[in-house]
Backbone as numpy.savetxt, mean C-alpha at the origin, in Angstrom:
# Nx Ny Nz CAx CAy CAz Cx Cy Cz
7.24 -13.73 -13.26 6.41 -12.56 -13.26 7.29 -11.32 -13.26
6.67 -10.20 -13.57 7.48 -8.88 -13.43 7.11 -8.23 -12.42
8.09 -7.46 -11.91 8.41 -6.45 -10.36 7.06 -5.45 -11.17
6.37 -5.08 -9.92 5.39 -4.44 -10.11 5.89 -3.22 -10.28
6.84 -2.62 -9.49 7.44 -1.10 -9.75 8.04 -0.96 -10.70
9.22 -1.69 -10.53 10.23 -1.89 -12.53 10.61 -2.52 -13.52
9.29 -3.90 -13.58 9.17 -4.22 -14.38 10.08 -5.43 -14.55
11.05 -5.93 -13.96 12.27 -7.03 -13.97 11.40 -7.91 -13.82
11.94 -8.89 -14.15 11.63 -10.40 -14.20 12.01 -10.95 -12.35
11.11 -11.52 -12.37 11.23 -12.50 -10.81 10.77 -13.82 -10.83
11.47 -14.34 -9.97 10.92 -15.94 -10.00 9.75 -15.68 -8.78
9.29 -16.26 -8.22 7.99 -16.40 -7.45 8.64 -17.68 -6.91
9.49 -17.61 -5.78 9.95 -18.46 -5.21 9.60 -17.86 -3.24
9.96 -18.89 -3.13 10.27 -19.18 -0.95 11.78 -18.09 -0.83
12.35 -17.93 -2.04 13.84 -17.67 -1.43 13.58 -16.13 -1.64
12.55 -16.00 -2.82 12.90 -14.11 -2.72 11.73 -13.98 -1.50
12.45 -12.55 -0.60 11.64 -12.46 0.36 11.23 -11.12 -0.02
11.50 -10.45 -1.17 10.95 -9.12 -1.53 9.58 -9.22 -2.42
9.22 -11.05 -2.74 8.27 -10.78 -4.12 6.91 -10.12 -3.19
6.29 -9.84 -4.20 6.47 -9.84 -5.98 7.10 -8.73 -6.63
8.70 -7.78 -5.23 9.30 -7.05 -5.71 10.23 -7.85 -6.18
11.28 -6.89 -6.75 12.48 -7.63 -7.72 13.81 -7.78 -6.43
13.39 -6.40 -5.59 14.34 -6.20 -4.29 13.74 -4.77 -3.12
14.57 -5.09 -2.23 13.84 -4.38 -1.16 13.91 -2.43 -1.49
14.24 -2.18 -2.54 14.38 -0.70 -3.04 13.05 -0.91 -3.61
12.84 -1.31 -4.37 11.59 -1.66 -5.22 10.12 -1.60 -4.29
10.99 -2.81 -3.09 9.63 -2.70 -2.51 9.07 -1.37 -1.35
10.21 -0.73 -1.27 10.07 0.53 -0.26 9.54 1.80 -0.98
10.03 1.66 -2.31 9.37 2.64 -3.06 7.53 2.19 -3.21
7.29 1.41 -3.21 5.91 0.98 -3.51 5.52 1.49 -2.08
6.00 1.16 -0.72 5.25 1.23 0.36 5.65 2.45 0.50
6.02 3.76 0.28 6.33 4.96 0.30 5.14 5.25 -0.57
4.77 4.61 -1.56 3.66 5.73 -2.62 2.16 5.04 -2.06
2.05 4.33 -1.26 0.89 4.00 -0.28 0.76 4.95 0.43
1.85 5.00 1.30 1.73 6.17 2.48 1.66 7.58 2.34
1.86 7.84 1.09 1.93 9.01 0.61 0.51 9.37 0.16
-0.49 8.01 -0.36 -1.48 7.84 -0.64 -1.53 8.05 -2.03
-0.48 7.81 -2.66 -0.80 7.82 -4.02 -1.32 6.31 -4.60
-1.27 5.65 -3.95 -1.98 4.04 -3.82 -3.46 4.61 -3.58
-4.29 3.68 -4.12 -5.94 3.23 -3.27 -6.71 2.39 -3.61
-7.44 1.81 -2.63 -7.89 0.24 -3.11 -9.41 1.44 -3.42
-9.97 0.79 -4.61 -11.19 1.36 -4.90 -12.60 0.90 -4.24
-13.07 2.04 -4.05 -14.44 1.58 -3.13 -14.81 2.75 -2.48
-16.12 2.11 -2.19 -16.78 3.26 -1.03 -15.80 3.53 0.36
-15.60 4.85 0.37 -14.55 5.91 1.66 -15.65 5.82 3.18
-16.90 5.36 2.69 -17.75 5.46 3.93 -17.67 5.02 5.31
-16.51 3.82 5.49 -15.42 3.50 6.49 -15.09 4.75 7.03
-14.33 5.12 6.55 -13.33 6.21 6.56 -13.88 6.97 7.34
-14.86 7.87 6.62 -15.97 8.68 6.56 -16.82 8.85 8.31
-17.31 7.32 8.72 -17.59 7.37 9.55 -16.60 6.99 10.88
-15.78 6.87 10.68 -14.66 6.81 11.85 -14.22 8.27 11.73
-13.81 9.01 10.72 -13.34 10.78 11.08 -14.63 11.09 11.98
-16.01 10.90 11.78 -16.86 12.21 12.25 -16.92 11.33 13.70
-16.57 10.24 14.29 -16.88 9.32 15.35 -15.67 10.17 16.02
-14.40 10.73 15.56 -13.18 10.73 16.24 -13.41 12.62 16.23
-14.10 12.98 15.19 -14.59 14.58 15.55 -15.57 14.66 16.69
-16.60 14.05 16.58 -17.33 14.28 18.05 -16.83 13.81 19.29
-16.07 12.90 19.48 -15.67 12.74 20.70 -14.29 13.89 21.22
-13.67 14.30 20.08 -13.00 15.92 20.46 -13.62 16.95 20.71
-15.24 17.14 20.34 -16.14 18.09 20.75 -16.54 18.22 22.13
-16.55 16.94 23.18 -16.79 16.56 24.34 -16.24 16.82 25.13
């Protein structure tokens, strides 16, 4: 399979411990553009949504 960030070839083995990166640069850059939130799993935010206004009213108190 190919590294999701750059595209290299990987085996899909027990021994790489970075898959389905190619290596651990690869894979830090991916978990950097999560946190950054340039990642997002698609779907309704209404989770979200109702835990902010749950965590706003109890700062109102």
């Amino acid at each position: 399979m190919k590294c999701p960030k750059c595209g290299k070839e990987v085996e899909w083995k027990k021994e790489n411990t970075f898959r389905p990166f190619c290596s651990q640069r690869c894979k830090l850059i991916d978990l950097g553009a999560w946190a950054n939130e340039e990642h997002s799993i698609p779907g309704s935010p209404a989770f979200d949504d109702l835990m902010s206004s749950e965590i706003d009213d109890s700062l109102k108190h």
